[in-house]
N, C-alpha and C positions, 0 to 999 in steps of 0.2 A: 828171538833167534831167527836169523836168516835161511836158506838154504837154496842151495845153488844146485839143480836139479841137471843131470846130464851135463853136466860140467866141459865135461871134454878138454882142451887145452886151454880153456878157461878165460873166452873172449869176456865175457859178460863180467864176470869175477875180477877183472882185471881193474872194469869199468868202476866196478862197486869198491872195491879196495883203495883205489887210484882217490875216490870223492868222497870216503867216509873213513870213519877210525873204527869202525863196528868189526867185529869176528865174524866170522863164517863157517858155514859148514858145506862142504862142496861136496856130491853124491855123483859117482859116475859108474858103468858097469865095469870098465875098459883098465886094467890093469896099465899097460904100457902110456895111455893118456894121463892117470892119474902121476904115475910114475915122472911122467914127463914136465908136471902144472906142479909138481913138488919141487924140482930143481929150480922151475921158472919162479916160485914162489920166495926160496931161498934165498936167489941169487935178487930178487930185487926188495928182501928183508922184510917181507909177507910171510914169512913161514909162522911164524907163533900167533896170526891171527885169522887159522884157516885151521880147521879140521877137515882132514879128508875120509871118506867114508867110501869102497866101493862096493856096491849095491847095484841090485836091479829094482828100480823104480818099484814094482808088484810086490817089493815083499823088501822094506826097509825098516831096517833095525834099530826101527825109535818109536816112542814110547804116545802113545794117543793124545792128541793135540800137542805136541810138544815143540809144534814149529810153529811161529806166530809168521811167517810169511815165505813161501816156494816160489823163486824164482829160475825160468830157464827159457836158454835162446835157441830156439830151435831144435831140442831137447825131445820132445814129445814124436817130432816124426821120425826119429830113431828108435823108438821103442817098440813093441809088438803087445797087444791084448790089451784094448785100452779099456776093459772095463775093470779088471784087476789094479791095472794102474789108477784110474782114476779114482776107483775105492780107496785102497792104500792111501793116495794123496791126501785125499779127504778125511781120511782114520789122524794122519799125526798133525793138519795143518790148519791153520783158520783162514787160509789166503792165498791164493796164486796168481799170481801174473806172468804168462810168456807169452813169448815174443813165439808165433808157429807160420809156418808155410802153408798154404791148404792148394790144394788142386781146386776148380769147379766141378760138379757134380758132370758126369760124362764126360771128365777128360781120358781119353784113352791110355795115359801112363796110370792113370788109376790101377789096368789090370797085372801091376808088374808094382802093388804093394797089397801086403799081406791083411794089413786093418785098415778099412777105409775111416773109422771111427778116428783114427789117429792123423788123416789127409783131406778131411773133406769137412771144410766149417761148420756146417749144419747138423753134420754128425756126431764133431768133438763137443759140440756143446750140450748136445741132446744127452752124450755119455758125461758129459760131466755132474747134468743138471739130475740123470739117474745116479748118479754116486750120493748127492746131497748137494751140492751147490750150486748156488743163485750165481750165472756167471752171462756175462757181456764181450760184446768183443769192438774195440775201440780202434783207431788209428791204422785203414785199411789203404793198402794201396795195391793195386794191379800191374804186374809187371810181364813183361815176355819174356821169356827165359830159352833159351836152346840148350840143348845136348851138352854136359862136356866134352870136349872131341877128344880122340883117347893119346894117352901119353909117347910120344915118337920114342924114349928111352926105356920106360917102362914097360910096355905096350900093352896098358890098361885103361880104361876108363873113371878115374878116381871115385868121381861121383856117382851112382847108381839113377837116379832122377835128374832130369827128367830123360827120359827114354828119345823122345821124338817135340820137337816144338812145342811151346801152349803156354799158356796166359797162365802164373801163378799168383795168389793173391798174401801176401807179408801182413798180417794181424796181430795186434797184440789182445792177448782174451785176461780178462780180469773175472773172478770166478772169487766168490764170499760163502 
């Protein structure tokens, strides 16, 4: 059993649906996303091979080791208390692999997120490797990123990070 962690509008899901005949179970906290990755699932005749589940990551309603692999893209730095999360992970799963963003240690949008455990590589792994898992992180690349500039219609800033300029680093961490 699969499982699609932080699911969201289901970029990743899409991917996996799109190149396997496997079911799913897709876990997000977000009523209106989940709501939304159900019609899109429908209308492209993926519905009967997705279970939607909405949960928060810290406290998911299954059953100890009952997932043989957690997959999620970007997933983890939406979340908050990564050590509840990564416990929990660890309680239903035998395997994770996501795709995360991390800051470098000393970027200053660090102080404009709540867990750095959850934004900073050395630290996601440290908390993972406390929860119980042996985990690596694989396929890194460093990018520059600026601000999203805020919306002329809306007049918001969609994205919350990064706050001001900085080098983010795209990882995928694999964790046993």
């Amino acid at each position: 059993m699969v499982l699609d962690l932080a699911t969201g509008m289901g970029g990743l899901l899409e991917e996996l649906l799109s190149s396997t005949e496997k079911e799913y179970l897709a876990v997000d906290i977000s009523p209106s996303s989940s709501f939304g990755l159900l019609q899109y699932l429908r209308y492209r005749g993926w519905g009967e091979r997705v279970v939607q589940i909405i949960a928060y990551a810290a406290n998911l309603p299954l059953k100890d080791d009952s997932i043989d692999v957690i997959v999620s893209a970007v997933g983890f730095q939406n979340m908050q208390d990564s050590k509840k999360v990564f416990k929990e992970v660890r309680s239903v799963s035998k395997k994770l692999i996501a795709l995360c963003i991390f800051f470098e240690d000393g970027d200053p949008n660090l102080a404009h997120v709540s867990d750095r455990g959850l934004h900073v590589s050395k630290e996601f792994v440290r908390g993972l490797e406390e929860a119980g898992w042996n985990s690596r992180i694989e396929n890194s690349v460093r990018v520059r990123a600026e601000p999203t500039p805020q919306s002329g219609i809306l007049g918001i800033r969609p994205d919350m990070l990064p706050i001001t300029s900085t080098t983010i680093e795209f990882t995928t961490v694999i964790a046993k």
